[in-house]
VEXDOLO-524856 format. One record per residue (C-alpha): residue in three letters; x, y, z; residue number from 0. Coordinates in steps of 0.1 Angstrom, whole numbers. Each point is the difference from the previous one (the first is absolute). Layout:
r aa: ALA | east: X | north: Y | up: Z | i: NUM
...
END
This chain:
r aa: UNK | east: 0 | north: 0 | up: 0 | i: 0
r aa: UNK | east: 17 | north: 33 | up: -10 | i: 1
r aa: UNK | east: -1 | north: 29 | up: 26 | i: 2
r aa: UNK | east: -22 | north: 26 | up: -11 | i: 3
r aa: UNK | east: 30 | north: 24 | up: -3 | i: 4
r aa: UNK | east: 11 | north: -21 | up: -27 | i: 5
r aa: UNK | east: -30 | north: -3 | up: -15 | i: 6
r aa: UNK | east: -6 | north: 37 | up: 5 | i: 7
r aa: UNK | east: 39 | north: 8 | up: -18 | i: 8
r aa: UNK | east: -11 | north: -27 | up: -27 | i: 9
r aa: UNK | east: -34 | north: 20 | up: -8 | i: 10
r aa: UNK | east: 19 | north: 31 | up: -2 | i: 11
r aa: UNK | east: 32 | north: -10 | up: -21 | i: 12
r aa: UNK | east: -29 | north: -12 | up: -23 | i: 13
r aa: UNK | east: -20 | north: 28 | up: -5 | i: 14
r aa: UNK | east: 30 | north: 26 | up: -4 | i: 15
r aa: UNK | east: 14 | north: -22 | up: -33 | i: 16
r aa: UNK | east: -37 | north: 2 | up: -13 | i: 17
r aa: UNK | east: 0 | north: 39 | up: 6 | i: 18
r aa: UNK | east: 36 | north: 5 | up: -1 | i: 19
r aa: UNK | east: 6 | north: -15 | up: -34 | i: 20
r aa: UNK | east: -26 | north: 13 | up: -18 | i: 21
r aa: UNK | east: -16 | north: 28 | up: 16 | i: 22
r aa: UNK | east: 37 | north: 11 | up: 17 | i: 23
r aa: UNK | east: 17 | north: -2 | up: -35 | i: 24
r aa: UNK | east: -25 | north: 9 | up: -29 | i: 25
r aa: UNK | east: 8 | north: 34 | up: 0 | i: 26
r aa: UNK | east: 38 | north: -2 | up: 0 | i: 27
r aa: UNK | east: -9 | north: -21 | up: -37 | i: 28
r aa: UNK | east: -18 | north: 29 | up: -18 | i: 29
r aa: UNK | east: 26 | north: 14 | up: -16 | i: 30
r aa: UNK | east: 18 | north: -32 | up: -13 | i: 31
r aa: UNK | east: -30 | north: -17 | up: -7 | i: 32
r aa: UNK | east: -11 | north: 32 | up: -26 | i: 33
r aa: UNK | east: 32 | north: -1 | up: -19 | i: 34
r aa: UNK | east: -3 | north: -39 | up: -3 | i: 35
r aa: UNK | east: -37 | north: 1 | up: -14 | i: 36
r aa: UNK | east: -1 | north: 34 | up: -11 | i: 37
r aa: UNK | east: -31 | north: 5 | up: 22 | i: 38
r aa: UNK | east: -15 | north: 30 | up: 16 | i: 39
r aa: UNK | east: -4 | north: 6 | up: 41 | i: 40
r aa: UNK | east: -39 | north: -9 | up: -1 | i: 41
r aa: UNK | east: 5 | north: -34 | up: -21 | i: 42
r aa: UNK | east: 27 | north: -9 | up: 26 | i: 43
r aa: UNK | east: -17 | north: 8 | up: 29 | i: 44
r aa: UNK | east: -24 | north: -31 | up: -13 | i: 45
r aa: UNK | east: 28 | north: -22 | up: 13 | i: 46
r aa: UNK | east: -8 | north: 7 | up: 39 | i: 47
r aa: UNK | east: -40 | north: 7 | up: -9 | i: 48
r aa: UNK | east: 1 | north: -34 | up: -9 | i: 49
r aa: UNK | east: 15 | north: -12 | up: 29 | i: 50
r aa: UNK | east: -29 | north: 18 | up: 20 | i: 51
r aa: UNK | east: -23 | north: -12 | up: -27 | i: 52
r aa: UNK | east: 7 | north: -40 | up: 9 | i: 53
r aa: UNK | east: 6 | north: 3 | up: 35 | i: 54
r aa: UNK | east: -38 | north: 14 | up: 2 | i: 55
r aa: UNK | east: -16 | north: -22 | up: -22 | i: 56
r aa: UNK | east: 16 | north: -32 | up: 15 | i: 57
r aa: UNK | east: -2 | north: 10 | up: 34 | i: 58
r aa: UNK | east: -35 | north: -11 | up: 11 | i: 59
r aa: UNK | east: 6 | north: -33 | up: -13 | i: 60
r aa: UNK | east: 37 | north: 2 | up: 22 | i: 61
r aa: UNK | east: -17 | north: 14 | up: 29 | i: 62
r aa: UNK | east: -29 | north: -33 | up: -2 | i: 63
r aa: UNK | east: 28 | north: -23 | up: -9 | i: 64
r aa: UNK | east: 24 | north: 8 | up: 34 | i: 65
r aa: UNK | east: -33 | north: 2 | up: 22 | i: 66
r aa: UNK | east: -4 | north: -33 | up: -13 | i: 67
r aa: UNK | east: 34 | north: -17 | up: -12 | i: 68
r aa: UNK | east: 35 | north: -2 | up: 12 | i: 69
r aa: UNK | east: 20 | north: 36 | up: -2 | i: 70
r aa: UNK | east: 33 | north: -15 | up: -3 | i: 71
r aa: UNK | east: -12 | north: -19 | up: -29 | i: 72
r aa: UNK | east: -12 | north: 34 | up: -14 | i: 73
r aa: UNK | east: 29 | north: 17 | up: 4 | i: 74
r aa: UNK | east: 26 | north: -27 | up: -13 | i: 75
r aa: UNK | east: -23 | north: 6 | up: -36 | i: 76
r aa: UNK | east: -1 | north: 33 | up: 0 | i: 77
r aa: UNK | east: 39 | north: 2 | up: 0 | i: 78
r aa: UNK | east: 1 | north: -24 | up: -24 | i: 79
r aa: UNK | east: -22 | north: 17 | up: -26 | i: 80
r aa: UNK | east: 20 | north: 37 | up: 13 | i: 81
r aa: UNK | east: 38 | north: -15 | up: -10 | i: 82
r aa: UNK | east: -17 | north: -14 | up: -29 | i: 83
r aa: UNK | east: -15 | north: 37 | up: -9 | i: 84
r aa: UNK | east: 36 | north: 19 | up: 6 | i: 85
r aa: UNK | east: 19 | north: -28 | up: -20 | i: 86
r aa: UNK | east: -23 | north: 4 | up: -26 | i: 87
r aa: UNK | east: -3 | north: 43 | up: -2 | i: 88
r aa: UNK | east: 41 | north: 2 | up: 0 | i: 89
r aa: UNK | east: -3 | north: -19 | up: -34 | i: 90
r aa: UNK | east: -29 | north: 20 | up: -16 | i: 91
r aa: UNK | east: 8 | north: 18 | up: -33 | i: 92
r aa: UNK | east: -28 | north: 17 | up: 1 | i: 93
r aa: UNK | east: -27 | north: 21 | up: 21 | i: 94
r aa: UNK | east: -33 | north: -27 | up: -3 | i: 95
r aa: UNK | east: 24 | north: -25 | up: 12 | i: 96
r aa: UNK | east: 19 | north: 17 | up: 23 | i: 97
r aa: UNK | east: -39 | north: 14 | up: 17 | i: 98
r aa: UNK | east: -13 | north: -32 | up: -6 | i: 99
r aa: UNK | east: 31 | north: -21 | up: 22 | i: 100
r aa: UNK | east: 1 | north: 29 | up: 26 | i: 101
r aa: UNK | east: -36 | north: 6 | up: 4 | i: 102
r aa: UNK | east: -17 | north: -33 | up: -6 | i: 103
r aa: UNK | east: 27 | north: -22 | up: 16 | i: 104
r aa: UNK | east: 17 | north: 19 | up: 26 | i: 105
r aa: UNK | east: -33 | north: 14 | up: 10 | i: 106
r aa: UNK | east: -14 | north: -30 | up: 6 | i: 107
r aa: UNK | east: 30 | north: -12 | up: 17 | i: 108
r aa: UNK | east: 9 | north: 27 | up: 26 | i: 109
r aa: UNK | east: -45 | north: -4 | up: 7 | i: 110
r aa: UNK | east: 8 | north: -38 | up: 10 | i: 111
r aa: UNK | east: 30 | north: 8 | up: 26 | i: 112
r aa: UNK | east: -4 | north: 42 | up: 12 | i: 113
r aa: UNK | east: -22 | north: 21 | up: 14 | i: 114
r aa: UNK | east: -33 | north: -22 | up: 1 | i: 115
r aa: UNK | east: 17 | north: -33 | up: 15 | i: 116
r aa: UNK | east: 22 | north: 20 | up: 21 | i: 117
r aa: UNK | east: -27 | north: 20 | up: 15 | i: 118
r aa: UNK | east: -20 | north: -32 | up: 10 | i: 119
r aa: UNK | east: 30 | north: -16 | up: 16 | i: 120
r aa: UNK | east: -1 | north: 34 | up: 24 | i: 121
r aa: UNK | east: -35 | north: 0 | up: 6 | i: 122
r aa: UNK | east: 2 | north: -42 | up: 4 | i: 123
r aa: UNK | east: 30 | north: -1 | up: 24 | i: 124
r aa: UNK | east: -8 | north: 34 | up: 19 | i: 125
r aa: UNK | east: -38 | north: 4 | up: 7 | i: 126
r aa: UNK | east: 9 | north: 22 | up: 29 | i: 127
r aa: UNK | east: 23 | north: 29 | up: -17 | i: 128
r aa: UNK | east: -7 | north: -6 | up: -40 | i: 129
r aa: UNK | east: 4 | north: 38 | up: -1 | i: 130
r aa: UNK | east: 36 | north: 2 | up: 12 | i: 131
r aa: UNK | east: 7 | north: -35 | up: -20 | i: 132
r aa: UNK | east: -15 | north: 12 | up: -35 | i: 133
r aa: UNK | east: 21 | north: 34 | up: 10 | i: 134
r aa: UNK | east: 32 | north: -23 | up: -2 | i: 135
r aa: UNK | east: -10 | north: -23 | up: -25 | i: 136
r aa: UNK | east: -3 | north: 30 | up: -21 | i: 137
r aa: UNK | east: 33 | north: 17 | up: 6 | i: 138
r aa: UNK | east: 13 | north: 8 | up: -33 | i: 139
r aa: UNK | east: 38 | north: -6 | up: 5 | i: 140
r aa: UNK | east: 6 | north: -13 | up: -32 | i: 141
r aa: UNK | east: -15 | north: 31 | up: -15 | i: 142
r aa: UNK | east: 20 | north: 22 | up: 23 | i: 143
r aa: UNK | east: 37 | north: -16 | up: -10 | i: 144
r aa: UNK | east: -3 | north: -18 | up: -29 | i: 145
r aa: UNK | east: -5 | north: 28 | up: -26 | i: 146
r aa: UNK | east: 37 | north: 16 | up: 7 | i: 147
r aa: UNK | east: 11 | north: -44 | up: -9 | i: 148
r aa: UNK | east: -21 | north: 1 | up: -30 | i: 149
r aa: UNK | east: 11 | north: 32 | up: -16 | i: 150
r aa: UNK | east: 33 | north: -12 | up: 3 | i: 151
r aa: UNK | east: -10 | north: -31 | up: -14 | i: 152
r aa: UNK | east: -20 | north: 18 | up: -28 | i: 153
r aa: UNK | east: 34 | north: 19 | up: -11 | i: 154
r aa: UNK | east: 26 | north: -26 | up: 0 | i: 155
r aa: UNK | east: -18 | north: -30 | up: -16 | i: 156
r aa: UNK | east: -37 | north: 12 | up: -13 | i: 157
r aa: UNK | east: -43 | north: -6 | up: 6 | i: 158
r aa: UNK | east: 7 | north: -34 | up: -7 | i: 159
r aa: UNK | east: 27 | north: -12 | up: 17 | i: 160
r aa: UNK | east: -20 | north: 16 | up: 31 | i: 161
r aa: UNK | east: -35 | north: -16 | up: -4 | i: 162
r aa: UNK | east: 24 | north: -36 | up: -3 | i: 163
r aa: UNK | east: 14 | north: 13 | up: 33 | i: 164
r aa: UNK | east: -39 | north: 0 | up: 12 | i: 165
r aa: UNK | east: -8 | north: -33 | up: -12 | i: 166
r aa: UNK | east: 25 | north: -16 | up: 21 | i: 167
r aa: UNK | east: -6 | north: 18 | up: 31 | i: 168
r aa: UNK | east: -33 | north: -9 | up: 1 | i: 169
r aa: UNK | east: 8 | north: -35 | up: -3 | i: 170
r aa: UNK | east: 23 | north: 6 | up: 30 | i: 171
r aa: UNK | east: -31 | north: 1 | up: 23 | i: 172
r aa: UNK | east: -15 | north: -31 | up: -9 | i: 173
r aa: UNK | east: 21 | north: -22 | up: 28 | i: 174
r aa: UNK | east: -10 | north: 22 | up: 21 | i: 175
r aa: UNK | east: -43 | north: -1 | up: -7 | i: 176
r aa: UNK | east: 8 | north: -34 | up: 10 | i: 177
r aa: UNK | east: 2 | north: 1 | up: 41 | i: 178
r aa: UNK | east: -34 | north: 21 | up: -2 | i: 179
r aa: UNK | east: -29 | north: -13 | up: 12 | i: 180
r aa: UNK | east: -35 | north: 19 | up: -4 | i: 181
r aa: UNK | east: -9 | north: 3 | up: 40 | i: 182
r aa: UNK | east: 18 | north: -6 | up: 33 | i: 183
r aa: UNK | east: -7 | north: -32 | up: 16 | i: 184
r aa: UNK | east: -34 | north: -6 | up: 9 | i: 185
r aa: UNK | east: -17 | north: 27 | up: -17 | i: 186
r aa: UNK | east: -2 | north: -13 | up: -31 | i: 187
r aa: UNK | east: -28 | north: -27 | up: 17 | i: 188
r aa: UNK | east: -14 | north: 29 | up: 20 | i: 189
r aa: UNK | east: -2 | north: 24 | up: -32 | i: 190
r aa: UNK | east: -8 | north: -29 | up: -25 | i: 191
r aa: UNK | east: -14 | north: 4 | up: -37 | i: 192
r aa: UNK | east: -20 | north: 31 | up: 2 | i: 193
r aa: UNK | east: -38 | north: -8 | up: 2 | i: 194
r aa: UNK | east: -26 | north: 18 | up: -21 | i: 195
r aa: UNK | east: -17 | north: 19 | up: 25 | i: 196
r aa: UNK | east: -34 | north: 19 | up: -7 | i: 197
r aa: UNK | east: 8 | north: 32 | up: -20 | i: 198
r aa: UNK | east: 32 | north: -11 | up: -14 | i: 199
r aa: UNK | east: -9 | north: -4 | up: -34 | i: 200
r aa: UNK | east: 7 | north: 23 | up: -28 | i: 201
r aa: UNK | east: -24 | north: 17 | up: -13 | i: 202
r aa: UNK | east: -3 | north: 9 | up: 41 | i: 203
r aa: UNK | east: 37 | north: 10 | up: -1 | i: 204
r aa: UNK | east: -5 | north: 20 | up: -31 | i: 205
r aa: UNK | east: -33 | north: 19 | up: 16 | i: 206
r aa: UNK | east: 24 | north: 15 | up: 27 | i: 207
r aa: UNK | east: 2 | north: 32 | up: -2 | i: 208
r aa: UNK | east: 35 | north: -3 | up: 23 | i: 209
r aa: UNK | east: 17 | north: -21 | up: -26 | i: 210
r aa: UNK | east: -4 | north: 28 | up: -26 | i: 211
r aa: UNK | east: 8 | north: 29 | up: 28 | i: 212
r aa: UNK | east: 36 | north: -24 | up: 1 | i: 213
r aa: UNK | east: -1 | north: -1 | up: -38 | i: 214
r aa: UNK | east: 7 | north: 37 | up: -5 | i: 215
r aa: UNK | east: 14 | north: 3 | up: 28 | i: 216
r aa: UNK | east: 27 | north: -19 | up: -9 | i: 217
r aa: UNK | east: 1 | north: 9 | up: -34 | i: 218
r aa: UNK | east: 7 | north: 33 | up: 13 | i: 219
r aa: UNK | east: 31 | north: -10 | up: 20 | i: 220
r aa: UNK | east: 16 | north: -31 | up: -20 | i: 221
r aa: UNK | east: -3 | north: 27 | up: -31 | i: 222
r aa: UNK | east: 22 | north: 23 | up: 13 | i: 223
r aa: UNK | east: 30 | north: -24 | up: 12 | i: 224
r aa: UNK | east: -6 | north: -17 | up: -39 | i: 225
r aa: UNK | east: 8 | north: 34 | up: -15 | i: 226
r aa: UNK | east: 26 | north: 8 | up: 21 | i: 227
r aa: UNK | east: 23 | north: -28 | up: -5 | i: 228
r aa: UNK | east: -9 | north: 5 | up: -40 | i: 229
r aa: UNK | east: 8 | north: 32 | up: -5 | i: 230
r aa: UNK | east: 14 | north: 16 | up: 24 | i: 231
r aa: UNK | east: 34 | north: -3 | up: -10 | i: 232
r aa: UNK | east: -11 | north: 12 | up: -37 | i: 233
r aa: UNK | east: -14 | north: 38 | up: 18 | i: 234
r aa: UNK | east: 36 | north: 3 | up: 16 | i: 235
r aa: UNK | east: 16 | north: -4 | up: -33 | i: 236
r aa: UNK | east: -26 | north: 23 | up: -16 | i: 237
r aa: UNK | east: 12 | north: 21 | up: 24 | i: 238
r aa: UNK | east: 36 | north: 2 | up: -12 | i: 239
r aa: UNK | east: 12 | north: -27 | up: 34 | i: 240
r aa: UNK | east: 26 | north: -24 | up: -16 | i: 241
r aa: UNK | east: -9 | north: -37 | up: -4 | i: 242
r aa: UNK | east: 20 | north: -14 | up: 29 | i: 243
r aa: UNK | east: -10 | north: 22 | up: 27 | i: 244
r aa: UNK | east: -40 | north: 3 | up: -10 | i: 245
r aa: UNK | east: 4 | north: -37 | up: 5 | i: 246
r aa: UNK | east: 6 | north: 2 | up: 37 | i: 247
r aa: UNK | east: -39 | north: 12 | up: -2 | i: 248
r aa: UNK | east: -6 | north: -36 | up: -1 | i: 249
r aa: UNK | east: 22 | north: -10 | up: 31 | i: 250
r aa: UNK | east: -14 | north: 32 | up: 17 | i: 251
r aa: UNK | east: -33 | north: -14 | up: -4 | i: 252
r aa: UNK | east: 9 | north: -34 | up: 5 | i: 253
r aa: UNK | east: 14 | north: 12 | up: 37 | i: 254
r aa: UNK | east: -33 | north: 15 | up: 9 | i: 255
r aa: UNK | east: -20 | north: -21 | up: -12 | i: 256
r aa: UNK | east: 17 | north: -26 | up: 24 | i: 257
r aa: UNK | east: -9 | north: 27 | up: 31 | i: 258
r aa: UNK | east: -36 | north: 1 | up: -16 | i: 259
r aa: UNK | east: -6 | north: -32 | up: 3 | i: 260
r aa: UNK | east: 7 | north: -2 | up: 35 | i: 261
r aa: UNK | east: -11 | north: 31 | up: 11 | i: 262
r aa: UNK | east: -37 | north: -6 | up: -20 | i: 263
r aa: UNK | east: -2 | north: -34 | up: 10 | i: 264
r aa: UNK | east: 8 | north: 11 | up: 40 | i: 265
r aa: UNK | east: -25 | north: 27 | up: -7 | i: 266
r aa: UNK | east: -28 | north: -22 | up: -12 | i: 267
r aa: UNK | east: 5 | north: -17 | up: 36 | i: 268
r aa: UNK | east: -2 | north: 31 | up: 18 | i: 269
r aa: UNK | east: -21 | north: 21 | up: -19 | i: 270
r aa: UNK | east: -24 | north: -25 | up: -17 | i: 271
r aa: UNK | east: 10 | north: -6 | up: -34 | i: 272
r aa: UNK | east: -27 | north: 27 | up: -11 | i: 273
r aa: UNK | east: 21 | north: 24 | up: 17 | i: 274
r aa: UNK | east: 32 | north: -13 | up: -14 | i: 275
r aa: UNK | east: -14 | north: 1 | up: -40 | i: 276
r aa: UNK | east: -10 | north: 39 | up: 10 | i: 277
r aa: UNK | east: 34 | north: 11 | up: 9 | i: 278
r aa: UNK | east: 13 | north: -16 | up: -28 | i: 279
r aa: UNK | east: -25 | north: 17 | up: -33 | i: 280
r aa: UNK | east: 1 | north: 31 | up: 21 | i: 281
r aa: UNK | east: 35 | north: 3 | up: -4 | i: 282
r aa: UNK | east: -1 | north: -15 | up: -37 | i: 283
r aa: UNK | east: -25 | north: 31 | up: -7 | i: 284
r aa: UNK | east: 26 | north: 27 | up: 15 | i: 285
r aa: UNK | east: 33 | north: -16 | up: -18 | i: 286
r aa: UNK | east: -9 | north: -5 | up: -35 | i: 287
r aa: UNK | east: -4 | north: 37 | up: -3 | i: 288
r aa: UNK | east: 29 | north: 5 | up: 20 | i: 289
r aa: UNK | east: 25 | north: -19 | up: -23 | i: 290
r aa: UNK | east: -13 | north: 17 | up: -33 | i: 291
r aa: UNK | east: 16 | north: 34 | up: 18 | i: 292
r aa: UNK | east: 34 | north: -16 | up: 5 | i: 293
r aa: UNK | east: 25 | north: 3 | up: -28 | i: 294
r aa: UNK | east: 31 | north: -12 | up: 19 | i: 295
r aa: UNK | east: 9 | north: -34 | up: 15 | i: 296
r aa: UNK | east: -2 | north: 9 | up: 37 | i: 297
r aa: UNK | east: -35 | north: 11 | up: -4 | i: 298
r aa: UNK | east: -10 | north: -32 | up: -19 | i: 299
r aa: UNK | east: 16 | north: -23 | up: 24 | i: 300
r aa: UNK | east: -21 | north: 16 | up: 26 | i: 301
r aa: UNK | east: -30 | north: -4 | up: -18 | i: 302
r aa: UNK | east: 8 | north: -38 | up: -9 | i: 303
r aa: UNK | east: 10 | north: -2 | up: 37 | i: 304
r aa: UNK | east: -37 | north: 5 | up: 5 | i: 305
r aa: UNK | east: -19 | north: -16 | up: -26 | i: 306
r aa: UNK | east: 24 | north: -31 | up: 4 | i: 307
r aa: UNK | east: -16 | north: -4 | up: 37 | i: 308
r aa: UNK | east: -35 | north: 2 | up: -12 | i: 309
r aa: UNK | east: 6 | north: -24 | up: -31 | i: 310
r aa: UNK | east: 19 | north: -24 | up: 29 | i: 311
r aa: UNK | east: -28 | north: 6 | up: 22 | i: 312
r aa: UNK | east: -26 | north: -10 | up: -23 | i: 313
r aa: UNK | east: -2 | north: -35 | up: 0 | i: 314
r aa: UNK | east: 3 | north: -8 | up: 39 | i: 315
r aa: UNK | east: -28 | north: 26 | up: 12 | i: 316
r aa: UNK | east: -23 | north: -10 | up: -31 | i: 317
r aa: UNK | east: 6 | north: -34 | up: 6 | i: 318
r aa: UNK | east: -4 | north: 4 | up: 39 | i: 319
r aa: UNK | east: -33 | north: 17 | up: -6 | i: 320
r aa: UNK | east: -13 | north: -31 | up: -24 | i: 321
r aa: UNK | east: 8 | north: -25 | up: 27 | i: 322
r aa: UNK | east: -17 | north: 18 | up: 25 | i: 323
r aa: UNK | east: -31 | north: 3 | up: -19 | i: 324
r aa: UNK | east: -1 | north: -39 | up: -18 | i: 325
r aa: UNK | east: 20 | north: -14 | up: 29 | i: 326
r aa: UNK | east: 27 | north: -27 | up: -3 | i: 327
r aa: UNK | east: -17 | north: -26 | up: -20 | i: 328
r aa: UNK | east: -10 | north: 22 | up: -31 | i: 329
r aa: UNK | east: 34 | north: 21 | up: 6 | i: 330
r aa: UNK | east: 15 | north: -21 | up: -36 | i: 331
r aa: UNK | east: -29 | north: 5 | up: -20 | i: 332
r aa: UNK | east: -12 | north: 35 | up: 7 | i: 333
r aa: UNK | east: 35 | north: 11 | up: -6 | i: 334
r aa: UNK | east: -2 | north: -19 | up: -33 | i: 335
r aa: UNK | east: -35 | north: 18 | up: -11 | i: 336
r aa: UNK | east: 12 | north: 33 | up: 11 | i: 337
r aa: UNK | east: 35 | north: -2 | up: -19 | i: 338
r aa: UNK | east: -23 | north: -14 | up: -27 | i: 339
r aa: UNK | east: -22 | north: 32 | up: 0 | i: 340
r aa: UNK | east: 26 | north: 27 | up: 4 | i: 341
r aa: UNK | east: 17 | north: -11 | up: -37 | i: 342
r aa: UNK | east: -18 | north: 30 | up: -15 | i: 343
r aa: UNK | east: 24 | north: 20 | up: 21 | i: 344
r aa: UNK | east: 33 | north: -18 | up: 2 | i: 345
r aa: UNK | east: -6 | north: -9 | up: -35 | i: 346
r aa: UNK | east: -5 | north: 35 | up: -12 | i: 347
r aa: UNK | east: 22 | north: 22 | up: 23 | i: 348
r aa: UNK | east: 35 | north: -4 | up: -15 | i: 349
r aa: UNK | east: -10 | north: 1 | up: -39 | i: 350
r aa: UNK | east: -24 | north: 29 | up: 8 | i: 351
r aa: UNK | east: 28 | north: 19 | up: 11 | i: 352
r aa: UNK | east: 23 | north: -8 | up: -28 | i: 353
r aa: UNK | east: -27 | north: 7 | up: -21 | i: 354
r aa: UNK | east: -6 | north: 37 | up: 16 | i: 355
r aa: UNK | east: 39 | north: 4 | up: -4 | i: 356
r aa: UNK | east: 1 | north: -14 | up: -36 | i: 357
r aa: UNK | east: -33 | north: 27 | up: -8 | i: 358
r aa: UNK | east: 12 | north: 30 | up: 22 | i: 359
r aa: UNK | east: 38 | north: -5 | up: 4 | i: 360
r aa: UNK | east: -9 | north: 4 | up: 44 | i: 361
r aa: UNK | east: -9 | north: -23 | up: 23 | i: 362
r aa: UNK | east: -19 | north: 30 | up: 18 | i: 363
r aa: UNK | east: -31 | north: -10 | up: -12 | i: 364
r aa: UNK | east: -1 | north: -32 | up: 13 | i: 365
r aa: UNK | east: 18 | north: 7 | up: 33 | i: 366
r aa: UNK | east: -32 | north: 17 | up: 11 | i: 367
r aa: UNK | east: -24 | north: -20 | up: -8 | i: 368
r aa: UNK | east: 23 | north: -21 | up: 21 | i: 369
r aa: UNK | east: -9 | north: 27 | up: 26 | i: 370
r aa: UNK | east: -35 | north: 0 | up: -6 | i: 371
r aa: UNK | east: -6 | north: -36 | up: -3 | i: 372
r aa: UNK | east: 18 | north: -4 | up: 34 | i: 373
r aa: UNK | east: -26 | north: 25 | up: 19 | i: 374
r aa: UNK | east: -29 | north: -19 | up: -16 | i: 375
r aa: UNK | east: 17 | north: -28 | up: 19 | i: 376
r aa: UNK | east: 2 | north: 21 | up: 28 | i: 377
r aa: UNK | east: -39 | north: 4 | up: 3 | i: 378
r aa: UNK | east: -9 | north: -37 | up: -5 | i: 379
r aa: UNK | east: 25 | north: -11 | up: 24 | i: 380
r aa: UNK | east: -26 | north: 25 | up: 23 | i: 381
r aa: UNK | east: -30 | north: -15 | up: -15 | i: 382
r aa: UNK | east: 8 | north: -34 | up: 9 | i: 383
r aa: UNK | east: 15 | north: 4 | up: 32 | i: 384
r aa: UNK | east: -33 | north: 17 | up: 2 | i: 385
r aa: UNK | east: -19 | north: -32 | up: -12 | i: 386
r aa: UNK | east: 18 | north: -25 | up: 19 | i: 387
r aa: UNK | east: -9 | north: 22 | up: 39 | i: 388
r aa: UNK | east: -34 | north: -5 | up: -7 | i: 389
END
């Protein structure tokens, strides 16, 4: 039986290669990846929308299938299909193939081990404190120090030879999914196969008007931290910021997002998790604007200092909130509906932006509606705290 410290550092070495190598690492490919295919920002954008895109429509079906099946079995496939992915976009020669192995294959991968199984390892081995668990489960370290590794890996041997480098890592943590086991002793015969209780059933669950509060709720959020990571970098360089140290954007959010995950996730257990989600979109709605006035690095590293604890923040509190309202048993597969339902969002956010840039030559545009979006958030997170008092 593994101690749950292990099975808490397994859970989180797994979700920051899902995040870290794909979410972490995207943006640093932009540039290389357009003189390769001769493609604009929007079209590769598509690359990490896609990612989004799978992870939401194969979450419910996850989220059913490790309520109901083994998650160490889950996992060991998804890192199968992920290597497979990265092997298979370092040898595309051309952008359908290259979206179609990264998106499709990696996507699907990086669903079966990261965020979704990790979370319900968490909530499985830590009923008591799944705030302060999904807070450290969702520590982005790998987003945080890998990017300064991979530009340096970018400039000496190439895109390709750095997805290859992916593949194998990944495959590194498979003898390691091995020593996990789903609960702790004994509560796997006290939690059992979930049973269909009365008002479990979909078109119940879809009637909710809290699941569709947490839709745009965390659409809002999880929007933000997409475009970020995306195109972040890209606005420094717009701004005249030289290649190498725009880059440490990425590490600088990296770094916070680690605090935010902690911080949110400590705040969901001391404030409520509604409390937690309002600190985080009302400080998204006040720093969006606030980066589009900076036009020097020290400036944008503050503002990515911020926005990278809200998008590091996102995922514990949200998460903390859906557990508290579906409970335990439910926890996999109401986290699989609601990444399901938020694909609009994550699926739009990054090529939107690119899009704006492509159209206007700013990213203004799209940073406020960043802002705005994040004070709609704001007044449903009120609403339902609202909805769930009563």
């Amino acid at each position: 039986m593994p101690h749950p410290t292990l099975v808490l550092a397994i859970a989180t070495a797994a979700q920051n290669l899902a995040i870290g190598l794909t979410f972490g690492a995207f943006g640093l490919l932009i540039a290389d990846l357009a003189v390769t295919f001769e493609a604009g920002r929007s079209q590769l954008s598509l690359g990490i929308a896609l990612v989004s895109l799978v992870m939401g429509l194969l979450s419910p079906v996850l989220g059913l299938l490790l309520d109901r099946w083994s998650i160490r079995g889950t996992m060991l496939l998804g890192i199968l299909l992920a290597s497979a992915g990265f092997l298979l976009a370092s040898m595309a020669m051309s952008l359908p193939v290259f979206l179609g192995a990264y998106g499709l294959l990696v996507g699907g991968g990086i669903t079966g081990f990261g965020v979704l199984p990790a979370g319900k390892l968490a909530a499985n081995w830590f009923p008591q404190a799944t705030g302060r668990a999904l807070g450290i489960v969702s520590l982005p370290i790998l987003v945080a120090l890998g990017p300064p590794l991979f530009g340096w890996i970018l400039e000496m041997s190439g895109w390709r030879t750095l997805l290859r480098i992916f593949a194998g890592t990944c495959l590194c943590l498979a003898p390691f999914l091995l020593l996990l086991r789903d609960f702790p002793q004994g509560a796997a015969e006290v939690a059992g196969p979930a049973p269909r209780e009365p008002g479990e059933g979909w078109q119940t669950t879809l009637a909710d008007s809290r699941l569709w509060l947490l839709v745009v709720i965390g659409g809002a959020m999880f929007s933000g931290g997409i475009v970020l990571v995306t195109h972040v970098v890209q606005h420094a360089l717009q701004l005249g910021i030289s290649l190498p140290r725009a880059s440490l954007l990425l590490s600088i959010n990296g770094l916070a997002a680690i605090a935010g995950a902690a911080l949110f996730g400590w705040l969901a257990d001391r404030l409520r998790p509604t409390g937690a989600l309002a600190v985080n979109l009302g400080l998204q709605a006040l720093v969006w604007p606030f980066l589009l006035l900076q036009e020097g690095l020290p400036g944008l590293a503050l503002a990515t200092v911020l926005l990278g604890l809200c998008g590091g923040g996102a995922h514990p509190a949200l998460s903390a909130l859906l557990g508290r309202i579906y409970g335990a048993r439910r926890f996999g597969a109401m986290l699989g509906l609601l990444t399901l339902l938020v694909i609009p969002f994550n699926f739009g956010a990054a090529p939107i932006a690119g899009l704006v840039f492509d159209r206007s030559g700013s990213y203004a545009p799209a940073f406020l509606l960043l802002s705005g979006f994040a004070v709609l958030g704001l007044l449903l997170t009120f609403v339902l705290k609202r909805r769930l008092s009563t």
